[in-house]
KOLBA-119380 format. One record per atom (N, C-alpha, C): x, y, z; residue in one letter. Coordinates in steps of 0.05 Angstrom, whole numbers, plus 5000, padded with zeros to 4 digits. Each point is the difference from the previous one (the first is absolute). Layout:
% KOLBA-119380
XYZA ...
% end
This chain:
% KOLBA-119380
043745879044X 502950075000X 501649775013X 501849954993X 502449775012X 500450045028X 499349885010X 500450065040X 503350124999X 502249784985X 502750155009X 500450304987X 500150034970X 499250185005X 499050225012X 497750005017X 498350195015X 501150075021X 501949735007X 501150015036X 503650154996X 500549894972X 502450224992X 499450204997X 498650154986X 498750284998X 499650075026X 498749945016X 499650105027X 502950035021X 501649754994X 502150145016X 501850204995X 499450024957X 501750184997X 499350225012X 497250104993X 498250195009X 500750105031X 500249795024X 500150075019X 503250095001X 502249924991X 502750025000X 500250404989X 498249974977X 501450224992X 498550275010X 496949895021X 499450255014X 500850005035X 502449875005X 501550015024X 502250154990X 501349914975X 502050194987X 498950305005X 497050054984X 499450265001X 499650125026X 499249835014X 499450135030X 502250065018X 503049904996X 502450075005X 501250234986X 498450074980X 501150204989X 503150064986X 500849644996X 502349994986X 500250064972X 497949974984X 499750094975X 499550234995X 497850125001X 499250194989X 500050195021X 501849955024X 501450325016X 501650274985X 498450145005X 501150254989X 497150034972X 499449914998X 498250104974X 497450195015X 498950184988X 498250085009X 497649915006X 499150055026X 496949835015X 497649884971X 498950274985X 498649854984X 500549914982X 503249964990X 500549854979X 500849735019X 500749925023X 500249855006X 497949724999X 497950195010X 497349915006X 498949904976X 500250134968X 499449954977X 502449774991X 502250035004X 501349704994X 498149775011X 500550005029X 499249825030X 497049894982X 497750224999X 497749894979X 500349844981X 502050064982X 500249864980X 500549764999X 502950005014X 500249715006X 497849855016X 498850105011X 497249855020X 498549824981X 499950054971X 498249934980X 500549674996X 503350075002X 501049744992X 499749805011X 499349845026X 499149835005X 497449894994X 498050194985X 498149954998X 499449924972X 502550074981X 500249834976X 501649774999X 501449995019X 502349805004X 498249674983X 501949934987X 498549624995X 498050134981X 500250254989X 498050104969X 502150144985X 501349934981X 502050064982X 498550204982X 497449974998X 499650224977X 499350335022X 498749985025X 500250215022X 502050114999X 502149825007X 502750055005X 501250204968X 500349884981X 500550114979X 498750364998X 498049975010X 498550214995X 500950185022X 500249935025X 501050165016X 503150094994X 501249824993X 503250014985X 499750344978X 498049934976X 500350314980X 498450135017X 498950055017X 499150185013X 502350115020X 502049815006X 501450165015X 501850174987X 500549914975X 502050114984X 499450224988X 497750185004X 499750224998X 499650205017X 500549865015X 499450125032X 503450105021X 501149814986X 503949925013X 500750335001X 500549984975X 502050244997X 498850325015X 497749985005X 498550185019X 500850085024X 499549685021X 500750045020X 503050055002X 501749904980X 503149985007X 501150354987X 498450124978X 501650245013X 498450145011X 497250065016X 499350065029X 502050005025X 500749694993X 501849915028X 502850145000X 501350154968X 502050125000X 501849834983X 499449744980X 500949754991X 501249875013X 499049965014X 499549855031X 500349734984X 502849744987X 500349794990X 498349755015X 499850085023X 498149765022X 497849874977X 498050274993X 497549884989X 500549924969X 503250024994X 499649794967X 499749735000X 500949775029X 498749824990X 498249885022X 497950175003X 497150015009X 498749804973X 499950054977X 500149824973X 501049775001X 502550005005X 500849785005X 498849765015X 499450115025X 498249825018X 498049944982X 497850164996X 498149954986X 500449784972X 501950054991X 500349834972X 501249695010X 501749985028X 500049785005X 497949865015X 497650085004X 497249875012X 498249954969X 500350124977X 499049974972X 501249694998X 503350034997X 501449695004X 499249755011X 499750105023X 499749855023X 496549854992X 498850134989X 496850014994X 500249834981X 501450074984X 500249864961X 500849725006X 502249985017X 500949735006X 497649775008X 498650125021X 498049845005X 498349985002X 499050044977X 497249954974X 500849894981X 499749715007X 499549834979X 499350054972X 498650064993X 497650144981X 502150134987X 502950164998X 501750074982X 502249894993X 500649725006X 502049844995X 499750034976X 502149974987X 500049914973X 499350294977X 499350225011X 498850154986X 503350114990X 502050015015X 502150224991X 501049894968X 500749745002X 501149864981X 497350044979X 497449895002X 498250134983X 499350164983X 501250395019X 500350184984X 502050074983X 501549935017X 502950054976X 500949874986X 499749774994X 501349644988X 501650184988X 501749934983X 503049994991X 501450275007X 498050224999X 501550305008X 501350015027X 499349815016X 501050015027X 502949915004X 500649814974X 503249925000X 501250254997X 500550204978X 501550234999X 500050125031X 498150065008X 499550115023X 501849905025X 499849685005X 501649925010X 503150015000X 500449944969X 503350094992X 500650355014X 498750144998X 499650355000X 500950015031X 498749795025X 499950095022X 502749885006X 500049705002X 502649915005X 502950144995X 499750204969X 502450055004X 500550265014X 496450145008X 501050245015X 501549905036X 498749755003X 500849935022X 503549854997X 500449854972X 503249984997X 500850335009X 499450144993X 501850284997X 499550125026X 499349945020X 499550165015X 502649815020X 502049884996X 502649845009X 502650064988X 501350165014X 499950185026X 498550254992X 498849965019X 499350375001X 501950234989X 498850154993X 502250204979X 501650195023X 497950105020X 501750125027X 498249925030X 497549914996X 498250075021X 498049834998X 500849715018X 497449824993X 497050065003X 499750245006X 496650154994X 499849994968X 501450104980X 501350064973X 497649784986X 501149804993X 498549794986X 497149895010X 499950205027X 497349805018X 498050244985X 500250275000X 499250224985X 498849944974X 501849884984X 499749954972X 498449784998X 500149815009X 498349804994X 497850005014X 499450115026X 497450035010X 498450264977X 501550204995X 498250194977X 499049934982X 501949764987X 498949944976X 498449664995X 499849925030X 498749624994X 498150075020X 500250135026X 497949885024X 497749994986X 498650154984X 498150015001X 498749734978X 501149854987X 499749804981X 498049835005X 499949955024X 497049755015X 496750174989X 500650345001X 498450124994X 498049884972X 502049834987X 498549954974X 498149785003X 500349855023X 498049754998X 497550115018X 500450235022X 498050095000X 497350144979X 502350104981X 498450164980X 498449764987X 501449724990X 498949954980X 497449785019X 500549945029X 498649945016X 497550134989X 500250265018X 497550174983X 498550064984X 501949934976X 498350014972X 499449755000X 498249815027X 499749804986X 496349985005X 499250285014X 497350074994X 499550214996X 497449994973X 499350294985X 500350165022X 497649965012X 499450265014X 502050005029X 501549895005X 502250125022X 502350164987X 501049964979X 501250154977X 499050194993X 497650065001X 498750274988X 499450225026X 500149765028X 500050195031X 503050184992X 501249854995X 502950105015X 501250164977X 499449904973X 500450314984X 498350175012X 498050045000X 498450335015X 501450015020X 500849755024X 500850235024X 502750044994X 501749904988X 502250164992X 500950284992X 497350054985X 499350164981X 499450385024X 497849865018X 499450085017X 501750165020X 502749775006X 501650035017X 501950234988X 500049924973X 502750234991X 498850224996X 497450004990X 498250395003X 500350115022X 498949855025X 500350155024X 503950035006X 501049924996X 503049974996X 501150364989X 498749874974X 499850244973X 498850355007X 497449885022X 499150285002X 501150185033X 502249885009X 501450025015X 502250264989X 501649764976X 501350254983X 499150224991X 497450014986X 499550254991X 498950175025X 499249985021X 499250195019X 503750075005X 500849895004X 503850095006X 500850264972X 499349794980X 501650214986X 498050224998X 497550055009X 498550274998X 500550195028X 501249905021X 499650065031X 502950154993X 501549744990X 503350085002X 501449795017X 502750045007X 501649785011X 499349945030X 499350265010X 499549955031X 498349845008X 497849954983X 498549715006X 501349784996X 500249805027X 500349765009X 503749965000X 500650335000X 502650005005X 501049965032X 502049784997X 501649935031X 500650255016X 498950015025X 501150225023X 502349995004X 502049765000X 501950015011X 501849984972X 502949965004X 502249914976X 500149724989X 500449964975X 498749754988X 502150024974X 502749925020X 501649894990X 500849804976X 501150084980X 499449794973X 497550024985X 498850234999X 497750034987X 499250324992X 502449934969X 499850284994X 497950144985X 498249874990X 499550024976X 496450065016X 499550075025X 497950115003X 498050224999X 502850174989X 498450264989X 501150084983X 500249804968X 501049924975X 498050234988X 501150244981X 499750184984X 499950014976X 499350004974X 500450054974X 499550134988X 501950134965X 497850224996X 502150174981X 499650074982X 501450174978X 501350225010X 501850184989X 499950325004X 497150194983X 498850165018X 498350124993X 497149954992X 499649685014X 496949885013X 500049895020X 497849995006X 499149925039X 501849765004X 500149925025X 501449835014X 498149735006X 501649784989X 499349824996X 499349845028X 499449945017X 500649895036X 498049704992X 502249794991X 499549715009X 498849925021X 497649945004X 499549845024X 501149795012X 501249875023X 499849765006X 497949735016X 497950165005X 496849995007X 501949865028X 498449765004X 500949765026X 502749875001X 501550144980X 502949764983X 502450205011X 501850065005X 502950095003X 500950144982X 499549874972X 500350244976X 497850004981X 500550124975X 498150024994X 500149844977X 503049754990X 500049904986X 497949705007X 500549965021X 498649795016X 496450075000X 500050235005X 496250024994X 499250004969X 502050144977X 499549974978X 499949624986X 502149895020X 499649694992X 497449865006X 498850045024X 498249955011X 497450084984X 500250174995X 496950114981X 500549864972X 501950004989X 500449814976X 499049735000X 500949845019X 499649785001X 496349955009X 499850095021X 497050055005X 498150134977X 501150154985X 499250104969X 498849754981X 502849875005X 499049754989X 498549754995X 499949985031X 497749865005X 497350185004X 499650195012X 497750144990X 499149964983X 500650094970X 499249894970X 499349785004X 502249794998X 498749655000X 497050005011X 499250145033X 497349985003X 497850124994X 501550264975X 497750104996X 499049864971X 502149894988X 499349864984X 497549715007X 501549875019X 497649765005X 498050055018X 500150275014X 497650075010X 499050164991X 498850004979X 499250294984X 498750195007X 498249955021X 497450185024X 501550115016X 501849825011X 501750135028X 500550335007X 497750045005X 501750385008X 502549965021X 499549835021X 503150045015X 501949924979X 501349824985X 501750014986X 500150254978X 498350054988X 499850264984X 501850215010X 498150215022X 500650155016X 502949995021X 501649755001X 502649925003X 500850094984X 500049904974X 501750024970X 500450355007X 498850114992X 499050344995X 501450025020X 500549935021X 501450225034X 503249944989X 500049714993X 502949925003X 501450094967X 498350094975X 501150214985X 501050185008X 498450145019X 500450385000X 502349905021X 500549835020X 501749895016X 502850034983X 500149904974X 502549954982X 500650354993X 498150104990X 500350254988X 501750195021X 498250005024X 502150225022X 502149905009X 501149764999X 501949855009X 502550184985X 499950084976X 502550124983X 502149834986X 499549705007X 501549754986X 499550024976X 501950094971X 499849974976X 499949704996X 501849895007X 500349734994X 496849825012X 498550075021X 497849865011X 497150104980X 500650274991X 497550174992X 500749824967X 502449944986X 500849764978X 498449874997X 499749715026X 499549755008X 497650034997X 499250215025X 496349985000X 498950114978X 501350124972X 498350094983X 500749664970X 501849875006X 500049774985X 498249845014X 499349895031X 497649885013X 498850054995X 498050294998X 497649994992X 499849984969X 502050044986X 499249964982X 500349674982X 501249845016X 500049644994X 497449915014X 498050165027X 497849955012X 497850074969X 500150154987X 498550094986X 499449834977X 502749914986X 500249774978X 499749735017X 500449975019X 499549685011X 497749904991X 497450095008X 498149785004X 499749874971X 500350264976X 500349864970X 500149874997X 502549985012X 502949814987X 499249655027X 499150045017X 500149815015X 497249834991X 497250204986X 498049934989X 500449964972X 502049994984X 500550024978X 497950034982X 499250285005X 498050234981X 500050265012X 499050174980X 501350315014X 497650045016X 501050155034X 497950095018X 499850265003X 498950174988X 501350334994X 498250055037X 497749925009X 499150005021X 502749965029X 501549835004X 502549955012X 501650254998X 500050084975X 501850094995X 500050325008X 498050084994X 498350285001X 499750045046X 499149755006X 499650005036X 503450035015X 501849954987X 502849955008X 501350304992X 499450154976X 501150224995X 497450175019X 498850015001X 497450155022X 501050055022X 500649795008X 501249955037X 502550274997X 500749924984X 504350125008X 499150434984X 497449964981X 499850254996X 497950115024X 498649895012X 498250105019X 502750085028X 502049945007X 501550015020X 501250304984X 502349954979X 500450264990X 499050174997X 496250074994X 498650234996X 499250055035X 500249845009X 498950115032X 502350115016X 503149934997X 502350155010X 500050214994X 500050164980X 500250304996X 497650135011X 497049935001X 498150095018X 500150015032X 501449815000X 501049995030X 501950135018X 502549794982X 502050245008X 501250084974X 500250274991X 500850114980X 503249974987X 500850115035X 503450055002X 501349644987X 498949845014X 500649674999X 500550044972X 498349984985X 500249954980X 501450154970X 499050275001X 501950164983X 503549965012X 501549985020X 501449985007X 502049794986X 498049835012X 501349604981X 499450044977X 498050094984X 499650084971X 502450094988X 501250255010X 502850124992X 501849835005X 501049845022X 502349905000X 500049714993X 497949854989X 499549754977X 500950094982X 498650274983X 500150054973X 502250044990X 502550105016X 502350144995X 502249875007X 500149715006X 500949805019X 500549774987X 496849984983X 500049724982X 499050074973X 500450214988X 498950074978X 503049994987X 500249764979X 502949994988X 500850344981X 497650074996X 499950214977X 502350315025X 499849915032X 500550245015X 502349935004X 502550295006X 502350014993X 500449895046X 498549845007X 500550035026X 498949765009X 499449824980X 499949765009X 502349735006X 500049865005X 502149895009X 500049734993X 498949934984X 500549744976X 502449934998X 501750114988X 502049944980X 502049975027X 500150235022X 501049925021X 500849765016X 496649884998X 499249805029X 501349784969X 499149984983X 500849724978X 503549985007X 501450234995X 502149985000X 501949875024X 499550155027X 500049955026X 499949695002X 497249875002X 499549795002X 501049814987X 501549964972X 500449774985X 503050015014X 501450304998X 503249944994X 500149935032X 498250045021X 500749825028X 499549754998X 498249884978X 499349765002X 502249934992X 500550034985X 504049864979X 502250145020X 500250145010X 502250045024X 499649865023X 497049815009X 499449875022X 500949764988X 501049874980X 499749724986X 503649995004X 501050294995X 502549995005X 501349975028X 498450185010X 500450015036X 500249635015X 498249914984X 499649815017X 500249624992X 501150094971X 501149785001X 498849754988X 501649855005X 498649664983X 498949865033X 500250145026X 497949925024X 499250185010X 501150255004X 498450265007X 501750065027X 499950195017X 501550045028X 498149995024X 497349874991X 499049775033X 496850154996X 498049915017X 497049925004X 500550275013X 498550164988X 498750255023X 501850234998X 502750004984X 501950244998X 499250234987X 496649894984X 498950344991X 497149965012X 499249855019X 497750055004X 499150315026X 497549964984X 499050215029X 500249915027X 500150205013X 499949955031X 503550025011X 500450044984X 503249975014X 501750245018X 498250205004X 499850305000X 500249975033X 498849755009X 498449895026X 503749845014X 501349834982X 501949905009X 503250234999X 498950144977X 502950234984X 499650285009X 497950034990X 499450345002X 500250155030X 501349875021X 500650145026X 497550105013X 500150125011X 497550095023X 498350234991X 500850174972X 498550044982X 497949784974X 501849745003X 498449864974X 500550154975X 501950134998X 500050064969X 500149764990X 499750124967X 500049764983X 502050114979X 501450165006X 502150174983X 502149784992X 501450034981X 502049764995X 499949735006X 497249875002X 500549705000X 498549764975X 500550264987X 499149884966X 501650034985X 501249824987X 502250044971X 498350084983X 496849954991X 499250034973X 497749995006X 497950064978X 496550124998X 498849784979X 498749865012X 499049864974X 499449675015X 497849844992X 498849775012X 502249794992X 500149954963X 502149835001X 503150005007X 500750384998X 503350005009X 499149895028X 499050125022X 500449885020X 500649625006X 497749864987X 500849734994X 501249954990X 502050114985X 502749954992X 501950065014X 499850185017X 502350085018X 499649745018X 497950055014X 499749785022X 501149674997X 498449934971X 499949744999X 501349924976X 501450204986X 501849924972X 499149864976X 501450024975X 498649864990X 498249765001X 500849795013X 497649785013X 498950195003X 498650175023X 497950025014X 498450144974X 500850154985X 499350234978X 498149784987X 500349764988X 500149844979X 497649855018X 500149855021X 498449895023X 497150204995X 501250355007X 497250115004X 498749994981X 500650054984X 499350074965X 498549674988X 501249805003X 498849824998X 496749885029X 500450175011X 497849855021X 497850234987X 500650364995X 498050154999X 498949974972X 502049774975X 498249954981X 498149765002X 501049815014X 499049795005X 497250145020X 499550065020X 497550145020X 498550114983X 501250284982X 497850104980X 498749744988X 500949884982X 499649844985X 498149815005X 499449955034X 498349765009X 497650205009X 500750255010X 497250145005X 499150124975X 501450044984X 498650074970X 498049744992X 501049824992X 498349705000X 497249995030X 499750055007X 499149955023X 497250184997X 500550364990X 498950144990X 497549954976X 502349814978X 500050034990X 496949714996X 500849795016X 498349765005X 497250025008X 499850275016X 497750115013X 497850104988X 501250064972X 497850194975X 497549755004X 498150074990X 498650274999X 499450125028X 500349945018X 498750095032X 500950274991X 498350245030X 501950214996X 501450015016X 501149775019X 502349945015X 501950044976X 499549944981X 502949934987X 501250354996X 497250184997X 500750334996X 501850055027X 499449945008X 500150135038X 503449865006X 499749804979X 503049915005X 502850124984X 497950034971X 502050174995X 501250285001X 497550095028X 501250295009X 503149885017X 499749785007X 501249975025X 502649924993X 499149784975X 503150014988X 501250274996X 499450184985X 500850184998X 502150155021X 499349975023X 501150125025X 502449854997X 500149675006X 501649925002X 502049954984X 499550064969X 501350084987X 501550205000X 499750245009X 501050254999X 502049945030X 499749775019X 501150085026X 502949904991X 499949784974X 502649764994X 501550174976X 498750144987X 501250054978X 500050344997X 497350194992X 500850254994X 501250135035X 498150025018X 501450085025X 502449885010X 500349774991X 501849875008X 503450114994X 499350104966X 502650124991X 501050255017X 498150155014X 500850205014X 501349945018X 499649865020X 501449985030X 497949725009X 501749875022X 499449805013X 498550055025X 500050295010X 498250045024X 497150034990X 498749994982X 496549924987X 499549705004X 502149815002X 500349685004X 499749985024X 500650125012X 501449955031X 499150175018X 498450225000X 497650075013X 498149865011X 499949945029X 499449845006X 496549904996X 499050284992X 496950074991X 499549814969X 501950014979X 500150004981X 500049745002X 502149875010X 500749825004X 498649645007X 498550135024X 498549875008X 497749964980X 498650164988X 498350044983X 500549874964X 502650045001X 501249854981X 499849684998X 500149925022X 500249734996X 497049815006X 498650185018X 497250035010X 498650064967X 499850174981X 497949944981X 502149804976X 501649945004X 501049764975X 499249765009X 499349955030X 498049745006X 497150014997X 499150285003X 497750074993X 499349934953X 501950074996X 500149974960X 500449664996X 500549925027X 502049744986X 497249695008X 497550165023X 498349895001X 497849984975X 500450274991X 497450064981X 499349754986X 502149904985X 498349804976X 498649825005X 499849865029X 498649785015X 497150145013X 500450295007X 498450185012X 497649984971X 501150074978X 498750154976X 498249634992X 501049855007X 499549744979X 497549925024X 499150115018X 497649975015X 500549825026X 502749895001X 499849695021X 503050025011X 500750315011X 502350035007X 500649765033X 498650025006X 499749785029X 499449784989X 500149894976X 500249654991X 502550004995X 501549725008X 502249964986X 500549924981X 497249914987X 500049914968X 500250314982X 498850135007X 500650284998X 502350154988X 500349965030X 502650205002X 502549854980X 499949814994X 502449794986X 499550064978X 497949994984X 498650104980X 501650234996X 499150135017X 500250424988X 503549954999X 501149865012X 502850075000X 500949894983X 499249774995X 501549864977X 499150194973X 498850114993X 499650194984X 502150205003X 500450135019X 503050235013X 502549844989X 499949785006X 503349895000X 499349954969X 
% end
């Protein structure tokens, strides 16, 4: 490890357990959540000057955050506990040699849009619209996490460390996953805050027809339960990828299966969607990435997701007939109670009333982002009235006006476009399968989820993860061509991409 490094890490280390031992931070939180922060951070010096530790301790904390913080009562102290952590990832990436050069690498030309995209969120964020927090909101939601990508594609730059970290990902979101379903079988009072937990309404979130059982969303470790339903999606995703290239793997297997039935009790129509298009692009992948039919692939991938479904109703009965009724009657276009024609309608005419709202520059960086509930919403945090409109692109039209509209739209065809190629360079491996589960995700985060609302972007779970496997897709083709660590290689596989 880099001596400066080691000797920075250590002072941070010592700085920030005099902080804790003064009890300026984390006063008032309860003893053993204190003690479980205080641990956690303990870890960190001991990955400090290891960017991929660090990384790992980073999504590990991020399923862990929203736990302690409404325990603590949403106690804001521990949101950027992450923060720290993601600036020692930085701090790590910077100095290791060994990734120079990789950013420009993965992204060659897609990275210009991207650049145009940020600059003008940062033009717009001059003057602030009322509250210079305002623009710092919006652009930290939607860029911090962007360095994430050269870690990913870092990673995919060996087989088998790429195939570690799909399983433990995989791993991470089951135990995540099987969190929720003990909640939603127990009920809300598990891992519900003792005290008041202000700005966090949605913890004992209900659903459910007239005249069938009651629907009760989990939010497992997460604050709501849209945030654990993101979380199992994305971890869904990569699950697949490793059960595809590890075909023996019972831990990835037995992931997949927890973090289904995980989707099913969750009550997300829109997530129970996603994960039934995932497994079913996991199923056609390896074909299509082996270009010949694998009915064997295909038959192990629908196994997994029916072995999770036939063991919920043996298990727990209620779980399942429950979500059975309020899927069927919900998303069945044929039922006079679904809400299609609704959510289409809703969604477009805000997208064209956000284009109007906001103009040929938009009214500033961060005027529809999340979190604002924290600077607006008073000492409750509501989030009541600080949205003009519902929808991913109205919001980027409000915000950033036509430019910004035209900016996004051009960077999220340009990104698809280079990780489709990328995917697509990888054939025959069954990396290339495993990639195109993954495209998939990130496809759905830019474009179908995307049409809904801007908080699936900007979740900070999602988010991170978002930019984290498009470095992971954007390594593959150098990964797949056998000599991802040659630079004759890697020039090779790309010049093929470009």
């Amino acid at each position: 490890m880099n001596r400066v490094v080691l000797i920075t890490g250590l002072v941070l280390a010592s700085a920030a357990a005099g902080v804790v031992a003064t009890g300026s931070v984390i006063s008032g939180l309860p003893v053993a959540l204190a003690l479980a922060v205080a641990g956690f951070l303990a870890l960190v010096p001991v990955a400090f000057g290891r960017w991929i530790a660090l990384t790992a301790l980073l999504l590990g904390w991020l399923m862990l955050e929203d736990l302690f913080r409404k325990l603590a009562g949403n106690d804001v102290r521990l949101y950027f506990v992450k923060d720290a952590i993601f600036a020692l990832v930085l701090i790590s990436m910077v100095s290791d040699n060994g990734l120079r050069g990789k950013w420009r690498a993965a992204t060659g030309s897609s990275r210009l849009w991207l650049y145009a995209l940020i600059g003008w969120g940062v033009t717009r964020s001059f003057p602030p619209s009322s509250d210079f927090r305002t623009p710092l909101i919006g652009l930290r939601l939607d860029f911090l996490y962007v360095p994430l990508v050269i870690a990913g594609y870092a990673i995919a730059s060996d087989r088998e460390r790429l195939k570690r970290w799909w399983r433990g990902i995989a791993v991470l979101g089951a135990a995540t996953g099987l969190v929720g379903v003990i909640q939603a079988s127990i009920g809300p009072g598990f891992l519900a805050p003792s005290r008041d937990a202000p700005g966090l309404p949605f913890l004992n979130l209900v659903r459910g027809l007239p005249g069938q059982a009651e629907v009760f969303r989990p939010s497992g470790t997460f604050v709501d339960p849209g945030r654990f339903l993101a979380a199992m999606i994305v971890c869904l995703a990569i699950g697949l990828a490793a059960v595809i290239v590890r075909r023996r793997d019972r831990r990835a297997t037995a992931a997949v299966a927890v973090m289904a039935a995980a989707v099913w009790v969750s009550g997300g129509r829109t997530g129970m969607l996603v994960a039934t298009g995932l497994i079913c692009v996991a199923a056609v992948a390896p074909s299509w990435a082996a270009r010949r039919t694998s009915f064997v692939g295909i038959v192990r991938i629908v196994a997994i997701a029916a072995v999770a479904l036939v063991t919920l109703p043996v298990v727990a009965p209620d779980l399942y007939t429950s979500r059975l009724a309020w899927y069927r009657d919900t998303l069945d276009p044929r039922s006079g109670r679904n809400e299609w024609s609704f959510l289409w309608t809703n969604y477009s005419s805000d997208t064209v009333r956000g284009i109007g709202i906001g103009g040929p520059v938009g009214n500033g960086t961060g005027t529809e982002s999340l979190g604002r509930q924290y600077v607006y919403g008073g000492s409750e945090r509501s989030t009541t009235g600080l949205n003009k409109v519902e929808g991913g692109w109205a919001a980027i039209a409000v915000e950033w006006g036509w430019v910004g509209l035209f900016l996004w739209v051009g960077w999220t065809i340009s990104w698809l476009g280079r990780l489709r190629r990328c995917v697509r360079a990888a054939r025959p491996s069954p990396f290339a399968a495993g990639g195109a589960v993954l495209l998939a995700i990130v496809f759905f985060d830019l474009v179908v989820g995307f049409f809904g609302g801007l908080q699936g972007f900007q979740n900070y779970i999602e988010n991170a993860y978002f930019w984290l496997i498009s470095g992971m897709i954007l390594g593959l083709p150098a990964l797949a061509s056998g000599r991802a660590s040659d630079a004759e290689g890697v020039g090779e596989a790309l010049a093929v991409v470009e």
